[in-house]
Jmol script that loads the backbone (N, CA, C; Angstrom):
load data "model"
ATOM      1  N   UNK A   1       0.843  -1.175   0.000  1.00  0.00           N
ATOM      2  CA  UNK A   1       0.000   0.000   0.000  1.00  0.00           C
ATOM      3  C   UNK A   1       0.895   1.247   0.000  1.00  0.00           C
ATOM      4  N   UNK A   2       0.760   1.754  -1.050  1.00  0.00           N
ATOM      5  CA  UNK A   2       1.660   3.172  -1.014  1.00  0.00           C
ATOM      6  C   UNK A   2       1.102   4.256  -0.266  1.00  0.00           C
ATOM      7  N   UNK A   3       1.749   5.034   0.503  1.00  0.00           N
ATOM      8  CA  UNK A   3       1.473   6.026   1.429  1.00  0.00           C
ATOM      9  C   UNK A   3       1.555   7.597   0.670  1.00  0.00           C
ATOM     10  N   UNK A   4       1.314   8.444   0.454  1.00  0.00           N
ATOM     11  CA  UNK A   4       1.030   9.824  -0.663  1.00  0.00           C
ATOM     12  C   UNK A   4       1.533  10.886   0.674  1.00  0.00           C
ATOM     13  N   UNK A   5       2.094  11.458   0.374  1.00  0.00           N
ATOM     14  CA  UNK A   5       2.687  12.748   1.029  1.00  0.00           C
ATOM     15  C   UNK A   5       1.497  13.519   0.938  1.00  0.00           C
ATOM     16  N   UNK A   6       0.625  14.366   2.209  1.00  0.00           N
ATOM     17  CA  UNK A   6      -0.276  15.147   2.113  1.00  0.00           C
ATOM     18  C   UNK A   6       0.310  16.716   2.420  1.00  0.00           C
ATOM     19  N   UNK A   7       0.318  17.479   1.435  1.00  0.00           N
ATOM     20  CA  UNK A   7       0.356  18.811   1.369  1.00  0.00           C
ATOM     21  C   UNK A   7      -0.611  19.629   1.323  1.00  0.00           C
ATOM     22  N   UNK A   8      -0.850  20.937   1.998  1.00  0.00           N
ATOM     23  CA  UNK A   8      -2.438  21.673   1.608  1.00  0.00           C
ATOM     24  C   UNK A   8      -1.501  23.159   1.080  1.00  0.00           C
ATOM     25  N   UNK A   9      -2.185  23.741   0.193  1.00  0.00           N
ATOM     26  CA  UNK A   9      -1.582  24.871  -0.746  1.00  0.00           C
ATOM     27  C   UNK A   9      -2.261  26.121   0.584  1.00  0.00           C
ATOM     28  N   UNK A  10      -1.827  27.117   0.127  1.00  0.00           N
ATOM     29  CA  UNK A  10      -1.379  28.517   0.958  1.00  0.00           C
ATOM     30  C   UNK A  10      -3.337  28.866   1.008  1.00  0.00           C
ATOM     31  N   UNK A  11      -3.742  28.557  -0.148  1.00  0.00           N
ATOM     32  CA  UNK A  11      -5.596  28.558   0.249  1.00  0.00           C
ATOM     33  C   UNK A  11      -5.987  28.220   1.365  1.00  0.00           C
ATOM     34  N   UNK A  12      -5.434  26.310   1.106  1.00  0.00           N
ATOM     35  CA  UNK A  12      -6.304  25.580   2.085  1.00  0.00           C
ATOM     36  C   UNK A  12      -5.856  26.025   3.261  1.00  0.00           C
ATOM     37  N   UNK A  13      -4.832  26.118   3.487  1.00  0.00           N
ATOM     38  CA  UNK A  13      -4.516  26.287   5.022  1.00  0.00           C
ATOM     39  C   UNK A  13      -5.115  27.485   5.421  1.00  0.00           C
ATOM     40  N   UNK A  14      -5.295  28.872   4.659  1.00  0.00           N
ATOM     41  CA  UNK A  14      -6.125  29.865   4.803  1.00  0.00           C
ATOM     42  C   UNK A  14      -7.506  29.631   5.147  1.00  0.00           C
ATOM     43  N   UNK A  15      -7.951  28.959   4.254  1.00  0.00           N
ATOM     44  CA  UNK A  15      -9.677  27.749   4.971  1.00  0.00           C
ATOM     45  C   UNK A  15      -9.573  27.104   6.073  1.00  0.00           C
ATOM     46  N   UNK A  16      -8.716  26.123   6.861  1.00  0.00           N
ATOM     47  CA  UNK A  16      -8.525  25.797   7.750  1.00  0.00           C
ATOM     48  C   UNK A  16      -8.295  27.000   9.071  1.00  0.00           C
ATOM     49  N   UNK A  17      -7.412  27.734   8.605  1.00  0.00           N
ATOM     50  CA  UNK A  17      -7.120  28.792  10.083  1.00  0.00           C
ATOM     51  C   UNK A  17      -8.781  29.533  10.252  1.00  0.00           C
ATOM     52  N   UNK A  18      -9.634  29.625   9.400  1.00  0.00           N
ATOM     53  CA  UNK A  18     -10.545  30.296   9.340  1.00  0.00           C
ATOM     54  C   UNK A  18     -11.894  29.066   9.850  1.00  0.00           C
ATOM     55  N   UNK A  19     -11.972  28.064   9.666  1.00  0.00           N
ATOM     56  CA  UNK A  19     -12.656  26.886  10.333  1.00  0.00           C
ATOM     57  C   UNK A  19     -12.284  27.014  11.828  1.00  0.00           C
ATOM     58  N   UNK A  20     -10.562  26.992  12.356  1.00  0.00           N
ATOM     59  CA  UNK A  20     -10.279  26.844  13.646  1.00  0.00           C
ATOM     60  C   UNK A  20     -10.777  28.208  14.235  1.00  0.00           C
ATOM     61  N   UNK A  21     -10.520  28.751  13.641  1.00  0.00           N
ATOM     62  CA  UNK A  21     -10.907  29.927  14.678  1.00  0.00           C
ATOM     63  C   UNK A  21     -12.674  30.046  14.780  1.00  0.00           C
ATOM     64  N   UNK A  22     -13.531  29.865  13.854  1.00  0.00           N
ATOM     65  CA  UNK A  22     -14.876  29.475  13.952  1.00  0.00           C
ATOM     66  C   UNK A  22     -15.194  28.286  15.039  1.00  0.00           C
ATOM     67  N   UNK A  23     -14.724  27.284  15.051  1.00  0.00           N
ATOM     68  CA  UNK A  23     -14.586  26.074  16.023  1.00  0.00           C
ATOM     69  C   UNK A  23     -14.276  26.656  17.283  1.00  0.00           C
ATOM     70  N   UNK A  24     -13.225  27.312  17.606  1.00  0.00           N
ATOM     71  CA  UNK A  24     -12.544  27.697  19.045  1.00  0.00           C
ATOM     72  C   UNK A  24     -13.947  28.584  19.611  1.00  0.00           C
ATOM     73  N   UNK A  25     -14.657  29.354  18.139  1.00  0.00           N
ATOM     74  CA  UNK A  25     -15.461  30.875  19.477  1.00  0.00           C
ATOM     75  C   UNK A  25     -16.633  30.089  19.133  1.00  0.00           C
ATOM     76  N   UNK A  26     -17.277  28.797  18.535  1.00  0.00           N
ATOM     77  CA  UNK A  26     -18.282  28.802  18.218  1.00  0.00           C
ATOM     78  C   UNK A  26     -18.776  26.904  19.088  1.00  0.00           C
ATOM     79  N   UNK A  27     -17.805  26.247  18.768  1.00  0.00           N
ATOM     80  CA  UNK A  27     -17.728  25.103  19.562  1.00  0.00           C
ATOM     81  C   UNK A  27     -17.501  24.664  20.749  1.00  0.00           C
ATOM     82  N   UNK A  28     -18.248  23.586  21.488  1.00  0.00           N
ATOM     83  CA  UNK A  28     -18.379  22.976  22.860  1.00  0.00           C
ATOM     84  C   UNK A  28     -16.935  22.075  22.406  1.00  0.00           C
ATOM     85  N   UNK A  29     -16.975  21.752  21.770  1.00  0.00           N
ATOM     86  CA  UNK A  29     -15.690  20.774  21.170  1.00  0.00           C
ATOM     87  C   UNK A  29     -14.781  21.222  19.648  1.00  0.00           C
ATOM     88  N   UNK A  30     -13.699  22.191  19.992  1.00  0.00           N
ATOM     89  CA  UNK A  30     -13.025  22.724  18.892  1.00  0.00           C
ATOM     90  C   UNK A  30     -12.067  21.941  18.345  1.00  0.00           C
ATOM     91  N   UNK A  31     -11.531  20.351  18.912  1.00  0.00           N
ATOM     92  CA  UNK A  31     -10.636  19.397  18.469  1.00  0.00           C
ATOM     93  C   UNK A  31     -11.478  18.604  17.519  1.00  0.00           C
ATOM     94  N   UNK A  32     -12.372  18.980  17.349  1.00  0.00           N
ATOM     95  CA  UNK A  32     -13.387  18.170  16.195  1.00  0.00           C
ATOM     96  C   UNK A  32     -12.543  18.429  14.779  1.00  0.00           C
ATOM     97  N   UNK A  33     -12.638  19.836  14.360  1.00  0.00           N
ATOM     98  CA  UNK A  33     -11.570  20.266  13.258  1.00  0.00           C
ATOM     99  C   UNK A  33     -10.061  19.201  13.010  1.00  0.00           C
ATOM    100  N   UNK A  34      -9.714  19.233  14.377  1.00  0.00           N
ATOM    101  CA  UNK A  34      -8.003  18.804  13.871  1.00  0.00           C
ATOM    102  C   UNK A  34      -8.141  17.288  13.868  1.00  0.00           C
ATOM    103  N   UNK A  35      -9.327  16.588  14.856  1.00  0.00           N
ATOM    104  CA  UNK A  35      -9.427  15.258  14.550  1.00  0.00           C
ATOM    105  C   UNK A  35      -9.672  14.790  13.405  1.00  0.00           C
ATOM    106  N   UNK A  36     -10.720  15.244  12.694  1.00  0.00           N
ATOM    107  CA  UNK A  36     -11.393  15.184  11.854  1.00  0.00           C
ATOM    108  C   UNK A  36     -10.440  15.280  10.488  1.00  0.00           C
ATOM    109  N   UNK A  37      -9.617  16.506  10.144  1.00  0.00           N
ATOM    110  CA  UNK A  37      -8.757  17.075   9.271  1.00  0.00           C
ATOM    111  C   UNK A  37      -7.868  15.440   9.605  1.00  0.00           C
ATOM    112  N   UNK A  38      -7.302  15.702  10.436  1.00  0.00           N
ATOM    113  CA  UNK A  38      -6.174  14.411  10.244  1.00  0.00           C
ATOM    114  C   UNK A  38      -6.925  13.131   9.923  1.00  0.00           C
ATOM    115  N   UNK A  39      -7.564  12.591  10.846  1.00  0.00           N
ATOM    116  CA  UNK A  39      -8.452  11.533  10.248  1.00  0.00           C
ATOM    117  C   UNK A  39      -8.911  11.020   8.604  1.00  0.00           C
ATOM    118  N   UNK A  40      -9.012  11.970   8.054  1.00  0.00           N
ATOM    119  CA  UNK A  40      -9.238  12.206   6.213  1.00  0.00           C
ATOM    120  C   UNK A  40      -7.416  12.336   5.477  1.00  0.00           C
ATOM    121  N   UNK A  41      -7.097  13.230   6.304  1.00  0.00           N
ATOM    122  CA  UNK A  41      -5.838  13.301   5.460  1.00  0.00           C
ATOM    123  C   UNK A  41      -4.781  11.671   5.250  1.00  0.00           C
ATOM    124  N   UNK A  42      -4.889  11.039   6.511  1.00  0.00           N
ATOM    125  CA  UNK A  42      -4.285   9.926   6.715  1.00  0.00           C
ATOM    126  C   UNK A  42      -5.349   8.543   5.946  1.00  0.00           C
ATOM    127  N   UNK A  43      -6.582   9.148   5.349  1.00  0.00           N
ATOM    128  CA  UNK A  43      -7.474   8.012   4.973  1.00  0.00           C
ATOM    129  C   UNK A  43      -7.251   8.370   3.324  1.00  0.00           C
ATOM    130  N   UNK A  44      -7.101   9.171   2.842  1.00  0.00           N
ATOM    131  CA  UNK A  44      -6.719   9.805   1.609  1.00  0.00           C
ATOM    132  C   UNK A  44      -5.428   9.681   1.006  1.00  0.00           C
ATOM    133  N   UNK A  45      -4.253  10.188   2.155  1.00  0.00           N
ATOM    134  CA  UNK A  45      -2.975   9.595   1.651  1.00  0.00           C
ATOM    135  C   UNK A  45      -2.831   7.423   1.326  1.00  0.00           C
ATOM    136  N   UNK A  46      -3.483   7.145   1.402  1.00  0.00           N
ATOM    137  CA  UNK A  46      -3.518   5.603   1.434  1.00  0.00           C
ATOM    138  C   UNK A  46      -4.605   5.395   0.283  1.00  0.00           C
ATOM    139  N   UNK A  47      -5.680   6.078   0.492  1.00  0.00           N
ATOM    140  CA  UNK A  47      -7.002   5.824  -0.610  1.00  0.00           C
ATOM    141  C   UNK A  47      -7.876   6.599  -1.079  1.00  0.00           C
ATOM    142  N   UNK A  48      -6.853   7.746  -1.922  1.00  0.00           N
ATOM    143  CA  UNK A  48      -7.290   9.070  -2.136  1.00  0.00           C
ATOM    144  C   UNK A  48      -8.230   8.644  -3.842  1.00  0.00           C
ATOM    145  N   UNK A  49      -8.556   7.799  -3.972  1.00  0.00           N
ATOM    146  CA  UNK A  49      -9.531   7.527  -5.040  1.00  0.00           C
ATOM    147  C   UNK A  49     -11.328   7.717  -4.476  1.00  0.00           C
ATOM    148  N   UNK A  50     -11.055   7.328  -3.102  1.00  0.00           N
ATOM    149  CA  UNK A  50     -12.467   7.122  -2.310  1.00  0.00           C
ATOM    150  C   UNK A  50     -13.027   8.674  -2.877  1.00  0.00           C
ATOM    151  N   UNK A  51     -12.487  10.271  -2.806  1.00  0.00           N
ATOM    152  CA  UNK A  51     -13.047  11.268  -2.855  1.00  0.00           C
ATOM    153  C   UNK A  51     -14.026  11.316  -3.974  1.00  0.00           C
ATOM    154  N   UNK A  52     -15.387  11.579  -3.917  1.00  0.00           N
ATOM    155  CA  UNK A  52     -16.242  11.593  -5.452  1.00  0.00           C
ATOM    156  C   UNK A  52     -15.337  12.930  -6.657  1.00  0.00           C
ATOM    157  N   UNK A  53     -15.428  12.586  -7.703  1.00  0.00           N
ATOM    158  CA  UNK A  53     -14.859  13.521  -8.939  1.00  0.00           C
ATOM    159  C   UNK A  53     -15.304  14.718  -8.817  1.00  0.00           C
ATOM    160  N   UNK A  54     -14.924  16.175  -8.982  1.00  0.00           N
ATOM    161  CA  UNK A  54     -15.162  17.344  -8.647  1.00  0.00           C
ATOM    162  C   UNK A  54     -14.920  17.946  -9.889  1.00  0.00           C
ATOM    163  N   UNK A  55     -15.510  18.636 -11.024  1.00  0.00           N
ATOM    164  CA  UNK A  55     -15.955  19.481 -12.067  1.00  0.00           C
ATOM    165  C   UNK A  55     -15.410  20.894 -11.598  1.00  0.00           C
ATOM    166  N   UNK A  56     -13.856  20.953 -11.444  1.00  0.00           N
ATOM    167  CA  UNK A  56     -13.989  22.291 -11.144  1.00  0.00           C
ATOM    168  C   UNK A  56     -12.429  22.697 -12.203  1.00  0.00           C
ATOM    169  N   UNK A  57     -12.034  24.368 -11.531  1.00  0.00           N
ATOM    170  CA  UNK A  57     -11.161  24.473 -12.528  1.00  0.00           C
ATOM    171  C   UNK A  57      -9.715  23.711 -12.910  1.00  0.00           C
ATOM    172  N   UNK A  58      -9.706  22.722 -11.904  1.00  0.00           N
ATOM    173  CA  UNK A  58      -8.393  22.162 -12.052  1.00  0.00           C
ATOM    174  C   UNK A  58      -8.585  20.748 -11.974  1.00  0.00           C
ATOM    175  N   UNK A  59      -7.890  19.975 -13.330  1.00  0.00           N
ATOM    176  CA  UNK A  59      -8.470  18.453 -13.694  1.00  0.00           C
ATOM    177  C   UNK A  59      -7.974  17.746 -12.872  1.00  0.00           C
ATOM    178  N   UNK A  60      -8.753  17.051 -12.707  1.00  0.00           N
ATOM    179  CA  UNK A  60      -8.604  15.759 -11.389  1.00  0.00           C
ATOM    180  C   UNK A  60      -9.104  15.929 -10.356  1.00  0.00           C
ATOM    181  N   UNK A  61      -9.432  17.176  -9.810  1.00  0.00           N
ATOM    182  CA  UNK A  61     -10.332  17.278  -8.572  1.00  0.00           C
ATOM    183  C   UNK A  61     -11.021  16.625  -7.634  1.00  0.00           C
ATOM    184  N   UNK A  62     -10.676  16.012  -6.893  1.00  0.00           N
ATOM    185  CA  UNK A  62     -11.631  15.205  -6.068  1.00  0.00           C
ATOM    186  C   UNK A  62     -12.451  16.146  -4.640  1.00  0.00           C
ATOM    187  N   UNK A  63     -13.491  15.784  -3.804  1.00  0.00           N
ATOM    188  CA  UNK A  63     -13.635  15.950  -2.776  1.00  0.00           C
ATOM    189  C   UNK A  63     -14.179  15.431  -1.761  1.00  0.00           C
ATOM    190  N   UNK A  64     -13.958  15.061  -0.713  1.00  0.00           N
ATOM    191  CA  UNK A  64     -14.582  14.473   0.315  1.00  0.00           C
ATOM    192  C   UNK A  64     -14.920  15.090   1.223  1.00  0.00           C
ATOM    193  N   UNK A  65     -16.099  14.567   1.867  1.00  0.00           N
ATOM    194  CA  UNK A  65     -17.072  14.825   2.739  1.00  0.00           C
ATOM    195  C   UNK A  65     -16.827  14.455   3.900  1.00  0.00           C
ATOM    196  N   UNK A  66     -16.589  15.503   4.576  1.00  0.00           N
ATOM    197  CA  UNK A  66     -15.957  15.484   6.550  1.00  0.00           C
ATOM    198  C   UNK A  66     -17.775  15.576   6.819  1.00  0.00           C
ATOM    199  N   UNK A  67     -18.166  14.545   7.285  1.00  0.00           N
ATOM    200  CA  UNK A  67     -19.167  14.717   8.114  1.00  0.00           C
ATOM    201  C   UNK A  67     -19.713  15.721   9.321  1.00  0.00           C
ATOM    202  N   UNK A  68     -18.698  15.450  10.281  1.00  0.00           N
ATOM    203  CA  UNK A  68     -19.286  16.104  11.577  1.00  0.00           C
ATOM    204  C   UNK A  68     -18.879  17.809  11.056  1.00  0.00           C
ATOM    205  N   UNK A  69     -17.841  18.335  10.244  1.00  0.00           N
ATOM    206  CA  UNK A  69     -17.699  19.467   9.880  1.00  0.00           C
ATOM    207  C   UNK A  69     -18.676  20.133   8.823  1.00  0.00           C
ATOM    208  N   UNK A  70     -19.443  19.052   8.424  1.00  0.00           N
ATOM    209  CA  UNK A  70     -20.318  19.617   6.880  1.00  0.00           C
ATOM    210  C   UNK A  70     -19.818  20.172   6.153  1.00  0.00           C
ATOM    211  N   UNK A  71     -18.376  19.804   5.577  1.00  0.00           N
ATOM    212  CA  UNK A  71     -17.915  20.167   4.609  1.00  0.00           C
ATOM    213  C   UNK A  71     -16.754  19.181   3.642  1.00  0.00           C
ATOM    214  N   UNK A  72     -16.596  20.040   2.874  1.00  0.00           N
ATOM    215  CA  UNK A  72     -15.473  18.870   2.153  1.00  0.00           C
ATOM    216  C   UNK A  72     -14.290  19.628   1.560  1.00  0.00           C
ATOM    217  N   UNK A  73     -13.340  18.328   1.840  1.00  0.00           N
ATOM    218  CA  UNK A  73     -11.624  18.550   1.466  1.00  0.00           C
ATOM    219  C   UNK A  73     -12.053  18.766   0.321  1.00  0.00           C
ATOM    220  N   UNK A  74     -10.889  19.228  -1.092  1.00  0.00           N
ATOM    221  CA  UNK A  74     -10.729  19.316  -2.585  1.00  0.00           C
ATOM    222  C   UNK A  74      -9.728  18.668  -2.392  1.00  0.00           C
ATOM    223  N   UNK A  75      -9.107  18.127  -3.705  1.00  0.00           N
ATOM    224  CA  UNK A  75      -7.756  17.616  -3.313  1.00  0.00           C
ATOM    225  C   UNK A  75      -7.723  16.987  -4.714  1.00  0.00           C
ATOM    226  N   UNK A  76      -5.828  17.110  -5.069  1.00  0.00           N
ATOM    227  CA  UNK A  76      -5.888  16.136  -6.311  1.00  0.00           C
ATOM    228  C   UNK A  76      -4.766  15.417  -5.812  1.00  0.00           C
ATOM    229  N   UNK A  77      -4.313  14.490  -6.725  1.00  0.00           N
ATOM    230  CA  UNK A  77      -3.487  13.324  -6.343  1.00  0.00           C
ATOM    231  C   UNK A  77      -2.518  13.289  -7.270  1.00  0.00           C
ATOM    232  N   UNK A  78      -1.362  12.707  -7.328  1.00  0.00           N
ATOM    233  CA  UNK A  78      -0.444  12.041  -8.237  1.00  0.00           C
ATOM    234  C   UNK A  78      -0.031  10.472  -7.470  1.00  0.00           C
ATOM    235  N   UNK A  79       1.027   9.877  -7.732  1.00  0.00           N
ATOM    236  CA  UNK A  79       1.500   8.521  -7.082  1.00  0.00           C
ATOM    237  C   UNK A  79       2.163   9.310  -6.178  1.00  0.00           C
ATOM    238  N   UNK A  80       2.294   9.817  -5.570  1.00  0.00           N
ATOM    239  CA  UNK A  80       3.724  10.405  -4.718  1.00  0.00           C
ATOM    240  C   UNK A  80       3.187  11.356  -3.235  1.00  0.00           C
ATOM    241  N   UNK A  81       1.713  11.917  -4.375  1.00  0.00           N
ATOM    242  CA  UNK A  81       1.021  13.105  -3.555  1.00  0.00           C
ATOM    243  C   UNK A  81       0.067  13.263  -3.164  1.00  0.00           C
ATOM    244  N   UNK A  82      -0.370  14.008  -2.384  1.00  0.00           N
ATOM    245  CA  UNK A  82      -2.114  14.600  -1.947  1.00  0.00           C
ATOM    246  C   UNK A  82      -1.861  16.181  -1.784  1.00  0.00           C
ATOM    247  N   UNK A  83      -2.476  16.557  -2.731  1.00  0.00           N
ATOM    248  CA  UNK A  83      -2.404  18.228  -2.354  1.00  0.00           C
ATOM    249  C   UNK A  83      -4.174  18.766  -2.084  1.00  0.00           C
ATOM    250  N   UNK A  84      -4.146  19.230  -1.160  1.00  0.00           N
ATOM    251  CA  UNK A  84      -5.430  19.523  -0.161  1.00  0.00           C
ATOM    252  C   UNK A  84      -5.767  21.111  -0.925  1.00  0.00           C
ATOM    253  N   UNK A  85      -6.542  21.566  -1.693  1.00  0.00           N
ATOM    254  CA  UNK A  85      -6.891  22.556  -1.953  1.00  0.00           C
ATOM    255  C   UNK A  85      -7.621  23.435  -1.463  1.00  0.00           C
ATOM    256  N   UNK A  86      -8.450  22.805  -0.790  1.00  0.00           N
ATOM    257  CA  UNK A  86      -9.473  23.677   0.087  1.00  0.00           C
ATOM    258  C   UNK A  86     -10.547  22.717   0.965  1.00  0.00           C
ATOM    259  N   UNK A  87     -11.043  23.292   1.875  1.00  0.00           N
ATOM    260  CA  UNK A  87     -11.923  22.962   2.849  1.00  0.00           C
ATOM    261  C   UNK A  87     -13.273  24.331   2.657  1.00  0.00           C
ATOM    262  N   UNK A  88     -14.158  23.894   2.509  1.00  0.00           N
ATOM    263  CA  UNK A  88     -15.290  23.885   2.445  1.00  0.00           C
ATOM    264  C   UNK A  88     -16.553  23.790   2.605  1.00  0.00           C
ATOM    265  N   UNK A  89     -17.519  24.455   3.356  1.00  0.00           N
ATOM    266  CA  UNK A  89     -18.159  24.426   3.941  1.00  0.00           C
ATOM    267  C   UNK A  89     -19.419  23.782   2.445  1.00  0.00           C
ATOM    268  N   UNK A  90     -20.141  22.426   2.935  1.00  0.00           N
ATOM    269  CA  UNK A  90     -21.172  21.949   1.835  1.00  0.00           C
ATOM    270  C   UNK A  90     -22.355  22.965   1.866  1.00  0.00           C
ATOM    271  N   UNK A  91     -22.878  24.016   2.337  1.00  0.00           N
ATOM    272  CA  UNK A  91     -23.352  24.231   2.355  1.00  0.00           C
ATOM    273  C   UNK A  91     -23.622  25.690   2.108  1.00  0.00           C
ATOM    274  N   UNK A  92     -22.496  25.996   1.557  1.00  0.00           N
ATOM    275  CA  UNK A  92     -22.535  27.299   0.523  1.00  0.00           C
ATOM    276  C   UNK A  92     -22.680  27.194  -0.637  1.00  0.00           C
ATOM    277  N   UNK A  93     -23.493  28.347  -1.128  1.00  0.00           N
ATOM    278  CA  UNK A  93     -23.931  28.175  -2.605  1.00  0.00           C
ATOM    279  C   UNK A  93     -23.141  28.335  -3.701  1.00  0.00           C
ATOM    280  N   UNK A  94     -21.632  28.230  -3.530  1.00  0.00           N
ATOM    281  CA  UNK A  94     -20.921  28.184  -4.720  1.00  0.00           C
ATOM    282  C   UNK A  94     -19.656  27.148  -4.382  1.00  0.00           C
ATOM    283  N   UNK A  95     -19.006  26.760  -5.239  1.00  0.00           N
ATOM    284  CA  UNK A  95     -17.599  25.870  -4.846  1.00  0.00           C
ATOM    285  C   UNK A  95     -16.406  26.942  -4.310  1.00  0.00           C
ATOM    286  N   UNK A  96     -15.560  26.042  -4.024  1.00  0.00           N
ATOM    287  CA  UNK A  96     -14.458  27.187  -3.445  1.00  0.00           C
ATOM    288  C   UNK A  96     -13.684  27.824  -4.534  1.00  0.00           C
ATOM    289  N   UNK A  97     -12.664  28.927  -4.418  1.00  0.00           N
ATOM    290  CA  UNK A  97     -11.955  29.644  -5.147  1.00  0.00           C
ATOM    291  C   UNK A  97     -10.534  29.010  -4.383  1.00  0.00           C
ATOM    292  N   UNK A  98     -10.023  27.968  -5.751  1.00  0.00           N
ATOM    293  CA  UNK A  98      -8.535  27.335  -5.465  1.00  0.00           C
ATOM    294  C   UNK A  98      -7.259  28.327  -5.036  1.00  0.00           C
ATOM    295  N   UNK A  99      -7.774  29.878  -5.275  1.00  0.00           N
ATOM    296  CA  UNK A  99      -6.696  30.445  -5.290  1.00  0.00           C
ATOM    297  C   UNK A  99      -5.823  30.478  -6.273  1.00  0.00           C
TER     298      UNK A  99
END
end "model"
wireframe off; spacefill off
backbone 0.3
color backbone group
């Protein structure tokens, strides 16, 4: 089983600091975020095919669905990689801007 190096681009991590800090003033439980984030990243670097196909501006797109966060990773893959594009709340009315 090959293991994929997970990287998130200067966006995602911009989406993430902006989730944690929503989590910290808004949550009874703000380790939900970092459990959750790692939990996917480590299930993706191993079986980053699971994400459904994503129609967006950059080919290959995948995204998956963090449950307890209601939202979803972007992310594309090579043999080597996982690059995390954005985090995403499912429930906004447009897709994210990759930056």
């Amino acid at each position: 089983m090959t293991r994929r190096k997970v990287r998130f681009t200067a966006t995602a991590r911009g989406h993430v600091r902006h989730f944690n800090q929503w989590w910290k003033d808004n949550s009874v439980r703000p380790e939900i975020l970092r459990d959750d984030l790692e939990e996917a990243t480590q299930l993706l670097a191993v079986a980053p095919q699971i994400g459904s196909r994503y129609a967006g501006p950059i080919s290959g797109t995948r995204r998956f669905y963090l449950e307890r966060l209601m939202s979803h990773l972007y992310y594309t893959f090579d043999d080597s990689e996982i690059i995390i594009r954005a985090l995403w709340h499912a429930r906004r009315g447009s897709g994210p801007d990759f930056g």
